[in-house]
Backbone as numpy.savetxt, mean C-alpha at the origin, in Angstrom:
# Nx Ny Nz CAx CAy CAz Cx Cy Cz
11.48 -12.20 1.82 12.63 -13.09 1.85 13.11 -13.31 0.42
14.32 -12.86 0.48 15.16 -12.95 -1.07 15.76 -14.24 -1.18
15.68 -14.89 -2.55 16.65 -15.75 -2.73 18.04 -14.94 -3.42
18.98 -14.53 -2.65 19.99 -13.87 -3.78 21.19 -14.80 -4.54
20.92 -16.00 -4.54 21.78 -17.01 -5.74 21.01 -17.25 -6.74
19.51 -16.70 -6.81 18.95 -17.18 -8.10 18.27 -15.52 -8.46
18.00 -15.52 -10.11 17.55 -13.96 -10.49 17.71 -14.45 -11.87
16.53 -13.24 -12.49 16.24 -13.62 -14.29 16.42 -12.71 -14.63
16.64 -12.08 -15.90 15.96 -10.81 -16.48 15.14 -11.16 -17.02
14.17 -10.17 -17.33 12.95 -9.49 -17.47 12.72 -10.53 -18.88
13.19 -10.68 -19.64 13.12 -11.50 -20.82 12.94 -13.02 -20.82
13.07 -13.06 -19.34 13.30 -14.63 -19.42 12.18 -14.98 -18.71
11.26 -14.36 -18.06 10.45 -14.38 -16.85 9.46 -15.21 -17.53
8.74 -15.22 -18.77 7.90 -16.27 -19.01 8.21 -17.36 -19.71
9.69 -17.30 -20.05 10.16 -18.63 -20.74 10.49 -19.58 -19.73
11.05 -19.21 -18.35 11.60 -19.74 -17.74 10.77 -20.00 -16.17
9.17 -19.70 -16.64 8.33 -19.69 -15.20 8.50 -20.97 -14.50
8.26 -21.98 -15.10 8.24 -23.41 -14.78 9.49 -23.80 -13.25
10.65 -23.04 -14.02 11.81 -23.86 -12.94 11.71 -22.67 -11.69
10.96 -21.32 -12.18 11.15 -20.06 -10.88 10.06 -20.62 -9.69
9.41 -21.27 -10.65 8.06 -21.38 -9.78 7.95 -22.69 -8.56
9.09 -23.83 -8.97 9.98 -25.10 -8.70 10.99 -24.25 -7.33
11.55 -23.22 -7.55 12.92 -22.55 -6.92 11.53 -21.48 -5.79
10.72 -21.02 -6.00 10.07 -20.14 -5.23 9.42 -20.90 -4.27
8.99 -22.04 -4.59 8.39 -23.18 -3.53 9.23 -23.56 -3.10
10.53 -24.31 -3.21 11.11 -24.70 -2.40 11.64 -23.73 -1.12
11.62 -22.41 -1.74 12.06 -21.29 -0.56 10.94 -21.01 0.05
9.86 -21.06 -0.36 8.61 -21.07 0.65 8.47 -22.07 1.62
8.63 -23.37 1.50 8.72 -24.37 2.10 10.00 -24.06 3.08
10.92 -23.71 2.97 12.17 -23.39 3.91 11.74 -22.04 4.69
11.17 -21.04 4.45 11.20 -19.85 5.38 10.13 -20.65 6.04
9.00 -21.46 5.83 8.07 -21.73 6.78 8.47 -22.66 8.06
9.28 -23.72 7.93 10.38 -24.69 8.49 10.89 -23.67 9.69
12.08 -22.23 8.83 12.98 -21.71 9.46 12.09 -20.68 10.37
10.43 -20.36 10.12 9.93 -19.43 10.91 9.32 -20.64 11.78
8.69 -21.11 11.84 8.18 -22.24 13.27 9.16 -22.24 13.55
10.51 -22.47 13.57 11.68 -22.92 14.39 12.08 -21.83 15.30
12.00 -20.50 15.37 12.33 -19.44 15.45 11.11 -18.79 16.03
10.10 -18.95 15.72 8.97 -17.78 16.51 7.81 -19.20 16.53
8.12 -20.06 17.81 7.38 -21.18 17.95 5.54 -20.94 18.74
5.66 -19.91 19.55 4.81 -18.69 19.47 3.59 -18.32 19.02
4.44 -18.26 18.00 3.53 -17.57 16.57 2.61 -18.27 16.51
1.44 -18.16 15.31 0.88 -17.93 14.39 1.06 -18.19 13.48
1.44 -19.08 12.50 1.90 -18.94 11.55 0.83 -19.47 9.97
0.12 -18.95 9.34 -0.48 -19.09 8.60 -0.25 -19.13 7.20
-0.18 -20.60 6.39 0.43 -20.72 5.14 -0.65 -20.63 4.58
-1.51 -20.51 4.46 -2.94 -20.60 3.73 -2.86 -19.54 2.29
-2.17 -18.44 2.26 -2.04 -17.50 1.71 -1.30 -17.40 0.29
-1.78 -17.06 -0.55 -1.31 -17.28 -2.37 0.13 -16.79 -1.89
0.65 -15.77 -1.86 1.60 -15.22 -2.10 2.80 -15.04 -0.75
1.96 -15.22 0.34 2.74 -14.91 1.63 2.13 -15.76 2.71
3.16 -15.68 3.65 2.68 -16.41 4.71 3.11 -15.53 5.87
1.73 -15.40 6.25 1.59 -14.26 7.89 1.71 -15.45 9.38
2.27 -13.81 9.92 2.61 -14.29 10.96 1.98 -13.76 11.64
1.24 -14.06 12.91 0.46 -13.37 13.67 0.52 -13.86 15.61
0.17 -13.16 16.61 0.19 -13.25 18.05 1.62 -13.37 17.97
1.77 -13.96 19.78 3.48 -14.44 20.50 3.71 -12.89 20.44
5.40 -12.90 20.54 5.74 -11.30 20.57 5.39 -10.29 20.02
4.98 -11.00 18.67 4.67 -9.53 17.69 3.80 -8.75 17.94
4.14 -7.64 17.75 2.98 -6.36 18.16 2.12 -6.42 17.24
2.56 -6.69 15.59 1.65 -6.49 14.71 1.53 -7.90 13.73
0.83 -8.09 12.44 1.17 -8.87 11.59 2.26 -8.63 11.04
2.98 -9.67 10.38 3.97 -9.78 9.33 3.33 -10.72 8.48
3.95 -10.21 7.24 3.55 -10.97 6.24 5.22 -11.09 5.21
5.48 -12.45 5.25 6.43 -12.90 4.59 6.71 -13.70 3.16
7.04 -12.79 2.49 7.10 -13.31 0.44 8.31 -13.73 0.19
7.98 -15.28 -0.36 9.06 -15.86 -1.10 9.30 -14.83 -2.12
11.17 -14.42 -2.56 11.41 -13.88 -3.58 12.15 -14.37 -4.42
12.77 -13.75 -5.62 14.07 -13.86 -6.50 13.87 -12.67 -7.13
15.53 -11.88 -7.10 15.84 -11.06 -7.77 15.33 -11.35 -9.67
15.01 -9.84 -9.96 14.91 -9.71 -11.78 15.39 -8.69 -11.70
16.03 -8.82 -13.24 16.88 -7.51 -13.79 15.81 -7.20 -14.59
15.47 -5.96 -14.35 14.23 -5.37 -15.78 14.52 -4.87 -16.68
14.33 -4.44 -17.14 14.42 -3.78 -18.95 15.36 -2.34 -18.17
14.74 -1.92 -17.49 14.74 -0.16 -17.29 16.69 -0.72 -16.22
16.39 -1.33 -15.43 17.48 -1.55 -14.73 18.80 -2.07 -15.63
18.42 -2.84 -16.24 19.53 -3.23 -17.25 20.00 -1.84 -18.03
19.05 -1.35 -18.66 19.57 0.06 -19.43 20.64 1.25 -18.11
19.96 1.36 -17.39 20.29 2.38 -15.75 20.94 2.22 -15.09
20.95 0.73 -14.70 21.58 0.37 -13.42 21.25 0.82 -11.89
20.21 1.52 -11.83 19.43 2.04 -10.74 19.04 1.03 -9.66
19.68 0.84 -8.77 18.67 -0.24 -7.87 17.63 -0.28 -7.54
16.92 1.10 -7.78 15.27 0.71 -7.39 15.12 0.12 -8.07
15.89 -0.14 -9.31 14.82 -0.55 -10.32 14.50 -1.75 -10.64
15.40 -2.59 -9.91 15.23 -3.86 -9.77 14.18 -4.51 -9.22
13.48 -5.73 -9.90 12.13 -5.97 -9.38 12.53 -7.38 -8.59
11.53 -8.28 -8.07 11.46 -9.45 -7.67 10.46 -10.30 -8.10
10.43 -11.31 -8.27 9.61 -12.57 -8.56 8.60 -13.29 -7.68
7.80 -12.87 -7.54 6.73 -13.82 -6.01 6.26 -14.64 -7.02
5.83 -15.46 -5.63 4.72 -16.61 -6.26 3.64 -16.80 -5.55
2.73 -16.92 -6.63 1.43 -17.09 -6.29 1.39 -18.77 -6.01
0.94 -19.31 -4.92 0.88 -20.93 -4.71 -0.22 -21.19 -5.25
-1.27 -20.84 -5.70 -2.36 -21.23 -5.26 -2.87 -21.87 -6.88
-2.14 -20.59 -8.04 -2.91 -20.83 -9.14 -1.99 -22.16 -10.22
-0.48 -22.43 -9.82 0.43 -21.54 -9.31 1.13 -20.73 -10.75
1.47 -19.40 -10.22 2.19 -18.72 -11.46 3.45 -18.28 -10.65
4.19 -17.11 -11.11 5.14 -15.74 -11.02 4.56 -14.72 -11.31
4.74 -13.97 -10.51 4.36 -12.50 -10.65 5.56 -11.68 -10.68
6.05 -10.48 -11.50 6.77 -9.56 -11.14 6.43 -8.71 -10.01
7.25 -7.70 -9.45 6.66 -6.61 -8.71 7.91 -5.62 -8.86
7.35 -4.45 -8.47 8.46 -3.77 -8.45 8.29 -2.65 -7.41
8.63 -3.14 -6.12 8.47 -2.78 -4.40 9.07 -1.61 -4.63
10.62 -1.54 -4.88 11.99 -0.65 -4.45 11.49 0.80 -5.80
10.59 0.34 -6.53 10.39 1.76 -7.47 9.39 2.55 -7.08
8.04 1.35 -6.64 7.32 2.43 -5.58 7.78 3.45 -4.53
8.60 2.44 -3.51 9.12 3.23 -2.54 9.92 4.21 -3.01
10.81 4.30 -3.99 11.28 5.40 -4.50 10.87 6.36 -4.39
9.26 6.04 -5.53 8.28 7.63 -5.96 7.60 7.64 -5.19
7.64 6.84 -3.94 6.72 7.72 -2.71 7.35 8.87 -2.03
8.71 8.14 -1.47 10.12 8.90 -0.97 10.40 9.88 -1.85
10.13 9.91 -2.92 11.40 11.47 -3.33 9.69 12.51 -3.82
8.42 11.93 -4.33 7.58 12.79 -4.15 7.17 13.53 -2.49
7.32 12.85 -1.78 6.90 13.14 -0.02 7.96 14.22 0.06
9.31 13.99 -0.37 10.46 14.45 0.50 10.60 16.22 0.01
10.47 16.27 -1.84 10.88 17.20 -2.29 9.56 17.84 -3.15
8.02 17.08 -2.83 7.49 17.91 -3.52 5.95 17.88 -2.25
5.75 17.40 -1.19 4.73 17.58 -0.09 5.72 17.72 1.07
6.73 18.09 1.27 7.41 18.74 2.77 7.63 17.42 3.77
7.31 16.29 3.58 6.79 15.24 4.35 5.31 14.78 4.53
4.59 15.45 3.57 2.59 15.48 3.73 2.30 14.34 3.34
3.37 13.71 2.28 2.69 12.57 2.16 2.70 11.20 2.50
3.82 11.19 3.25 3.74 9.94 4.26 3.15 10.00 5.56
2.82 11.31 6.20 1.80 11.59 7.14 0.17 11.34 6.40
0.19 11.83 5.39 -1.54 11.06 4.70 -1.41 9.65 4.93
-0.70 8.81 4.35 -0.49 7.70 4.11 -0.87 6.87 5.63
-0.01 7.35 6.39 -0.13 6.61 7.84 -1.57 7.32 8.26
-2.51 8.18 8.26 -3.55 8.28 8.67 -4.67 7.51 7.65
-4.43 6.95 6.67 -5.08 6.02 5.73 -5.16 4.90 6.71
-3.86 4.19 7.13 -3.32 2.74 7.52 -4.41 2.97 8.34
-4.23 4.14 9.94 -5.07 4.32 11.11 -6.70 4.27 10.35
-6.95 4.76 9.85 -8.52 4.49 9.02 -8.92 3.22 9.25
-8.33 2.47 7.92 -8.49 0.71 7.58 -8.44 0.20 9.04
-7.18 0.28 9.62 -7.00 -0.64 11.06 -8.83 -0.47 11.92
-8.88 0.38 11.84 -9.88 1.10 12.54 -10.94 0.75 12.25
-11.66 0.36 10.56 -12.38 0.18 10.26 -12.93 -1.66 10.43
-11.51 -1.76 10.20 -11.12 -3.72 10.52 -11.87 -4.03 11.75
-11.10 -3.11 12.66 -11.41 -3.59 14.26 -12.90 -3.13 14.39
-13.65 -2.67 13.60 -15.21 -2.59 13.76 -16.05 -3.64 13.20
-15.17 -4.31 12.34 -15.47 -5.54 11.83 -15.90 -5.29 10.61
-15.44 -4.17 9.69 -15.51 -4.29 8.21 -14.25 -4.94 7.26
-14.68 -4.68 6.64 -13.34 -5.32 5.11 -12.98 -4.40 4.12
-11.86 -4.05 4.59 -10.98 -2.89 3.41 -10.34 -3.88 2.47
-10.80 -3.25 1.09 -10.16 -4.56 0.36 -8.58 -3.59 -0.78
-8.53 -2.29 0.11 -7.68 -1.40 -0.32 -6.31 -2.26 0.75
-5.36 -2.40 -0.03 -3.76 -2.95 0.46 -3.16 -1.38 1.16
-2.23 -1.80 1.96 -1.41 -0.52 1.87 -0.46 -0.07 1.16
-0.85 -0.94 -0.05 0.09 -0.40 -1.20 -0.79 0.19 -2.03
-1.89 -0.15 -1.88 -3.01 0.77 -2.54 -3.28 2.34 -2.02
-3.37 2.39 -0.45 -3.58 3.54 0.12 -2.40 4.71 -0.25
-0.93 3.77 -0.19 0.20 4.70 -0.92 0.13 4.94 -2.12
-0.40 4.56 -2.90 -0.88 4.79 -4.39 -1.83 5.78 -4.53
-2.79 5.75 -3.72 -3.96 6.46 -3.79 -3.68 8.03 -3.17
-2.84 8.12 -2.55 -2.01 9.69 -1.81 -1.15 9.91 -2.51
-0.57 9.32 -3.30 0.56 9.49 -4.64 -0.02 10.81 -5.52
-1.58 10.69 -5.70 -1.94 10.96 -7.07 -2.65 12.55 -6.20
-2.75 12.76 -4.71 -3.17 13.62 -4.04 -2.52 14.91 -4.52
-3.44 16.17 -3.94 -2.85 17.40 -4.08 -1.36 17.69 -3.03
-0.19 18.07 -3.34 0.79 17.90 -2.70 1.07 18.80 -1.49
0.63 20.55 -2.93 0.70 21.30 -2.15 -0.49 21.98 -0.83
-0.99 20.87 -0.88 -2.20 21.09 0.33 -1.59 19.59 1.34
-0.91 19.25 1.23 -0.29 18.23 1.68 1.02 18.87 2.29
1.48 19.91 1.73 2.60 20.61 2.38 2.48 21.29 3.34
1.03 21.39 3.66 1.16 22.68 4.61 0.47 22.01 5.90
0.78 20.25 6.12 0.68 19.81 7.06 1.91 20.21 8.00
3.31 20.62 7.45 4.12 21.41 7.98 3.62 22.11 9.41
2.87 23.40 8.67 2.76 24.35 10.06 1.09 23.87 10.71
0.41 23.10 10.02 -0.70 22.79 10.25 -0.98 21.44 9.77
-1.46 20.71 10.98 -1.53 19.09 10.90 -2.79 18.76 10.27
-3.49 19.67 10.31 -5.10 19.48 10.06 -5.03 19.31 8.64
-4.03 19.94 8.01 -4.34 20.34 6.04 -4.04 18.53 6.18
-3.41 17.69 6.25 -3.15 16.62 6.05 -4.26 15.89 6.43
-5.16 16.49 7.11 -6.51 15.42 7.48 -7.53 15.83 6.16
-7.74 17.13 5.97 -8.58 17.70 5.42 -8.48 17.28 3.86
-6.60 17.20 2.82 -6.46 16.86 2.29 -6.92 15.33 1.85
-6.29 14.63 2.67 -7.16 13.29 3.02 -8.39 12.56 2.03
-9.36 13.33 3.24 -10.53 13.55 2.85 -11.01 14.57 1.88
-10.72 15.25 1.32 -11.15 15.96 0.06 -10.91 14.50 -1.20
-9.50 14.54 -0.78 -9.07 13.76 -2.20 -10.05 12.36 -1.91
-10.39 11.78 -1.39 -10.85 10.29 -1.37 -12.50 10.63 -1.65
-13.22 11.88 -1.24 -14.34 12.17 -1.87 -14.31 12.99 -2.94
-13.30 13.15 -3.54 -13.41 13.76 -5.09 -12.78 11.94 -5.69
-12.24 11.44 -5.41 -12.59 9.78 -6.28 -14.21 9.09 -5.94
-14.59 9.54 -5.39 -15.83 8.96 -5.20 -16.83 9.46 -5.99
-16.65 10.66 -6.10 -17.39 11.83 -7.06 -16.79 11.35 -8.38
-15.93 11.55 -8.49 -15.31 11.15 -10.34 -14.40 9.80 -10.38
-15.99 8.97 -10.36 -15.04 7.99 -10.98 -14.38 7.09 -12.29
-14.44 8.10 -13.62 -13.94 7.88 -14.45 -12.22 8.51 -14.04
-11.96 9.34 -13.35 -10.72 9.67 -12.74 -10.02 8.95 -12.13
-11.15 8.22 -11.34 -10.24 7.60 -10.02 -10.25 5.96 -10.97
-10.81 5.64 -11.90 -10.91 4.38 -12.53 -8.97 4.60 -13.47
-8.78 6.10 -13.54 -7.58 5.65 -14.58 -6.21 5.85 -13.62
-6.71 6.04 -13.23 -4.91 5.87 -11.86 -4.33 4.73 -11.81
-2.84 5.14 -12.04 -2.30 3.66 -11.78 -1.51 3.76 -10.94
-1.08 2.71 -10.41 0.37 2.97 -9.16 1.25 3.06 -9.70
2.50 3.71 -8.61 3.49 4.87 -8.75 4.34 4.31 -9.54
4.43 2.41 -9.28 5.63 1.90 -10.32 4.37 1.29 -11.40
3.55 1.64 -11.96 2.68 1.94 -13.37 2.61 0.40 -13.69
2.51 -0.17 -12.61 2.77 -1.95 -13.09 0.80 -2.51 -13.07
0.18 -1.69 -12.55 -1.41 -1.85 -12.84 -2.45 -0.51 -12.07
-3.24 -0.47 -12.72 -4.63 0.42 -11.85 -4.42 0.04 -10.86
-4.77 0.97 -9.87 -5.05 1.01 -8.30 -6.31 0.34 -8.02
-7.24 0.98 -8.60 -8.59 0.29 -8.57 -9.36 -0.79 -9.98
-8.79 -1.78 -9.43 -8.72 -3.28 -10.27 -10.42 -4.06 -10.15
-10.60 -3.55 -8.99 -11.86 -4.49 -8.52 -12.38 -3.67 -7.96
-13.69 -4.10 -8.01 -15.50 -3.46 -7.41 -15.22 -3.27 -5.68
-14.65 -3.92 -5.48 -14.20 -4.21 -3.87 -13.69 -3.17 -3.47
-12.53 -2.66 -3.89 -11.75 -1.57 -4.04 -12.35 -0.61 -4.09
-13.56 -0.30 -4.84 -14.40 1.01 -4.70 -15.23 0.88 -4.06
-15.88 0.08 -3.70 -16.61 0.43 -2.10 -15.91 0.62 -1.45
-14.51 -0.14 -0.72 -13.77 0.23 0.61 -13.34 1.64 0.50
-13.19 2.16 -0.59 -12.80 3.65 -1.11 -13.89 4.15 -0.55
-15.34 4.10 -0.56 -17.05 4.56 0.12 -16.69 4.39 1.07
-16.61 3.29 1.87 -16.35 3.27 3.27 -14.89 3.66 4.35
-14.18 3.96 3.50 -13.02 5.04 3.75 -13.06 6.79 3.78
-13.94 6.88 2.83 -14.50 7.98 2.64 -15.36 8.78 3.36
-16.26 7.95 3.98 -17.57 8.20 4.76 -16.83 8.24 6.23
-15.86 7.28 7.08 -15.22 7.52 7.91 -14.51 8.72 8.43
-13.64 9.30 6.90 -12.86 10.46 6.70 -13.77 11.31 7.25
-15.15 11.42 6.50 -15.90 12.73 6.75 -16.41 12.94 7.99
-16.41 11.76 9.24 -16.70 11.54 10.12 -15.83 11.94 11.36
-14.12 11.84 10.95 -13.32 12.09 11.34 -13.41 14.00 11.41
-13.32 14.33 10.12 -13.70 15.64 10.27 -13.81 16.78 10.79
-15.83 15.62 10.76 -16.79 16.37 11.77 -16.65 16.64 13.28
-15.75 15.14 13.57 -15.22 15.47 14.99 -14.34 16.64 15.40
-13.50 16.34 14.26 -12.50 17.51 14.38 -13.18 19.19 15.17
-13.81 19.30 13.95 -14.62 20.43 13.77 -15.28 20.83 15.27
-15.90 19.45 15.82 -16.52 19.62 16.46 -16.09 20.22 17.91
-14.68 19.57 17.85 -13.55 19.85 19.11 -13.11 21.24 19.54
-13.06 21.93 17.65 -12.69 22.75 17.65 -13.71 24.05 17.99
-14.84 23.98 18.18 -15.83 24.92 18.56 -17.08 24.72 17.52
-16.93 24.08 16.74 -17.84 24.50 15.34 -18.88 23.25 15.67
-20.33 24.16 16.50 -20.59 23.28 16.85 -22.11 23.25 16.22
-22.87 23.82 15.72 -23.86 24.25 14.93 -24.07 23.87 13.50
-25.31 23.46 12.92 -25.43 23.42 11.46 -25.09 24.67 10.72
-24.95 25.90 10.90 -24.68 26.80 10.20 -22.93 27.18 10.36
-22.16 26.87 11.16 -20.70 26.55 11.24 -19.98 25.55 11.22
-20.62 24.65 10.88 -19.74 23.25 10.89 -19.34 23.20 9.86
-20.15 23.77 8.56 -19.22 23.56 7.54 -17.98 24.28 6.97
-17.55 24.80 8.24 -16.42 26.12 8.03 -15.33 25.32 8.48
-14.26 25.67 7.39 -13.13 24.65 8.29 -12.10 25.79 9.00
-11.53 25.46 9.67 -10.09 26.66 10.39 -9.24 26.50 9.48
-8.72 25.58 8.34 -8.03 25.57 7.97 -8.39 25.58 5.95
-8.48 26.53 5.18 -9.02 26.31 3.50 -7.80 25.57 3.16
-8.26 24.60 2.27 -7.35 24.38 1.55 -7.92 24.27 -0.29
């Protein structure tokens, strides 16, 4: 949820936290008002630093809803690019402002997927989400976001990601290669940052275990595969139908 009558540039963001942070609560306090009024239903859970989820009644899934305000950034002011424009959340809890910059990720997910993995990499991406969901509903804790998981397929091999095209499997197999070669090297997987370079992917200890237990699933997934497919023996299972 945008406020679009209020917005800073990038220069002003810590001189001027005090009154954003005054203007971000009061719009938090109003979408929560305007969502009970509207999805009475619901779920509605303010408990949350930065957002307030919505959960049961019609919805099929969670929502999670962020007070915003437009920022003009450094790069946008020079460009004029609309991705490049960031927004202002607030954290309630500590309380601060945070920048973010949503519309530049989605950018370099979109134009890497589109023109350099065929579409491979938003098919990785959504078999990440199916992972976590999966792992949730067994009753573990992924402490990877799905802005993390899109981060983390960002930095994947593409062109083994492309050839989910004529073969769906390279996109599983890719997958899982890449999430057990971060597990294997993790001075590698420690220097990755996300796509809009605003911090490391892997910030916290948390993060690299759920990466272990994402990992170990993958290979599990696999084996099933494999298994479906005829390869049913210790001396053929480790053959895939598909090299990548």
């Amino acid at each position: 949820i945008l406020n679009k009558s209020h917005y800073r540039t990038e220069g002003y963001l810590g001189t001027l936290r005090h009154d954003d942070i005054k203007i971000l609560r009061e719009l938090r306090n109003a979408c929560t008002y305007e969502l009970r009024q509207a999805y009475p239903a619901v779920t509605i859970d303010t408990t949350g630093a930065k957002s307030i989820t919505l959960t049961g009644g019609s919805l099929p899934r969670d929502v999670d809803v962020v007070p915003s305000h437009w920022v003009e950034t450094y790069e946008y002011q020079q460009q004029k690019h609309l991705y490049l424009r960031g927004v202002n959340i607030l954290d309630n809890k500590t309380p601060t402002t945070l920048m973010n910059l949503p519309f530049k990720h989605i950018f370099y997910i979109d134009y890497k997927c589109k023109y350099y993995a065929d579409g491979g990499l938003k098919k990785s991406i959504r078999l990440c989400k199916t992972i976590k969901a999966d792992l949730v509903e067994e009753g573990k804790v992924i402490y990877l976001s799905s802005f993390d998981l899109a981060s983390i397929m960002y930095h994947s091999n593409l062109e083994n990601l492309k050839k989910g095209r004529t073969n769906a499997l390279a996109i599983v197999l890719e997958t899982k290669r890449f999430f057990d070669y971060l597990y294997h090297n993790p001075n590698y997987r420690n220097s990755l940052y996300t796509p809009d370079m605003t911090r490391k992917i892997f910030d916290s200890y948390q993060k690299e275990t759920s990466l272990t237990t994402m990992s170990i699933a993958l290979d599990k997934l696999v084996t099933e595969i494999r298994k479906d497919l005829g390869y049913l023996y210790d001396e053929t299972i480790g053959s895939y139908p598909l090299v990548i």
